[in-house]
C-alpha positions, 0 to 999 in steps of 0.5 A: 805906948801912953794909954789913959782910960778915961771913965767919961759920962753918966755911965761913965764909959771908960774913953780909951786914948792911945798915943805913941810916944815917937809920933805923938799921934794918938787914936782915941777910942769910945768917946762918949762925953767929957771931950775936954778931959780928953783934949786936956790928956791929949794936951799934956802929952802933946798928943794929935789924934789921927783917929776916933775909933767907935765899938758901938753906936750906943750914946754913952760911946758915940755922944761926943764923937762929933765934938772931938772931930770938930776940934781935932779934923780926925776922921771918925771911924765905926761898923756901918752895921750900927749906923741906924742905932747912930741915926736914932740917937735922939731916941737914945737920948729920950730914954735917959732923959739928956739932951741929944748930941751933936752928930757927925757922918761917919768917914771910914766903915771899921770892917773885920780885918782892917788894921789902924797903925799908931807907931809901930803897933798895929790896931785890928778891928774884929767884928763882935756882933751881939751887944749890937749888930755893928760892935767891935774890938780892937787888939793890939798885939804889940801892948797884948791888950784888948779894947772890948767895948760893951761885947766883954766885961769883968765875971759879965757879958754885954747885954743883949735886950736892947735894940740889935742885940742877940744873945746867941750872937754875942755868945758866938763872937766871943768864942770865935774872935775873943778867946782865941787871943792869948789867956795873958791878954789885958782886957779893957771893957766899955764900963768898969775894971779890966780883966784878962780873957783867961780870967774870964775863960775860968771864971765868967758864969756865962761863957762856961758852956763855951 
């Protein structure tokens, strides 16, 4: 399977972008900015999205959710429980200083359980609760890789002082749903360099209690 990470934005969010190379559908994860990037990756392997998939409504993820969905017809899909966070992106906005993005409605509700196909692989949607109300995960069993978003980070977790967060709740997300995956499996964060949780099973500072 062809997958690129694009680091997109002033916090340079790391925009994943999935494609099957039989179906040449793609599913495109966290865009936050830079939708020509990301058009010209899915140009040059003659990519079509069927999907825009969201972790977390925060700005640097969701920015440029509505230009993508505008020049490719795919549906966008998040958490309902961040959908306040989405409506107050203006105010988002304000506290860096940019200009508010565009806005899109969001079409299908990403639920704990659901299960987004691209070729054969298959794409689960866990429900991380912490780093906001609505975040989540997607494992992909078939390439043993993990799109964490902002819940897991290389030696960090995601930070809970922000609007919706709760640092107990993070903590129980990924216990529950993150470290029962296998120890080999690649871990792709919402900012910076990759790990694997057994990595961050034996060296993360703030998950050792767990």
């Amino acid at each position: 399977m062809i997958h690129e990470i694009l680091p997109v934005g002033m916090l340079q969010c790391n925009c994943s972008i999935f494609g099957d190379e039989q179906t040449r559908e793609a599913i495109v994860i966290d865009p936050g900015d830079n939708i020509p990037e990301i058009i010209s990756v899915l140009a040059r392997h003659q990519l079509t999205v069927k999907a825009i998939v969201i972790t977390h409504a925060h700005l640097d993820h969701i920015g440029g959710a509505a230009k993508l969905k505008k020049l490719t017809g795919a549906p966008v899909h998040m958490n309902a429980r961040d959908q306040d966070l989405y409506d107050g992106i203006a105010m988002q906005a304000a506290w860096f200083g940019v200009e508010t993005p565009e806005q899109t409605s969001i079409d299908t509700p990403a639920r704990d359980g659901d299960v987004l196909k691209l070729g054969a692989a298959d794409f689960h949607v866990l429900h991380t609760p912490g780093h906001t109300q609505g975040s989540l995960c997607l494992w992909i069993p078939a390439e043993n890789k993990l799109v964490a978003g902002d819940t897991l980070f290389l030696d960090s977790i995601g930070r809970t002082d922000l609007p919706g967060g709760n640092h107990r709740q993070l903590l129980g997300s990924i216990k529950d749903k993150l470290f029962p995956l296998p120890d080999s499996a690649a871990v792709i964060p919402g900012h910076g360099a990759n790990t694997t949780i057994g990595r961050e099973k034996a060296y993360n500072y703030f998950l050792q209690d767990l």
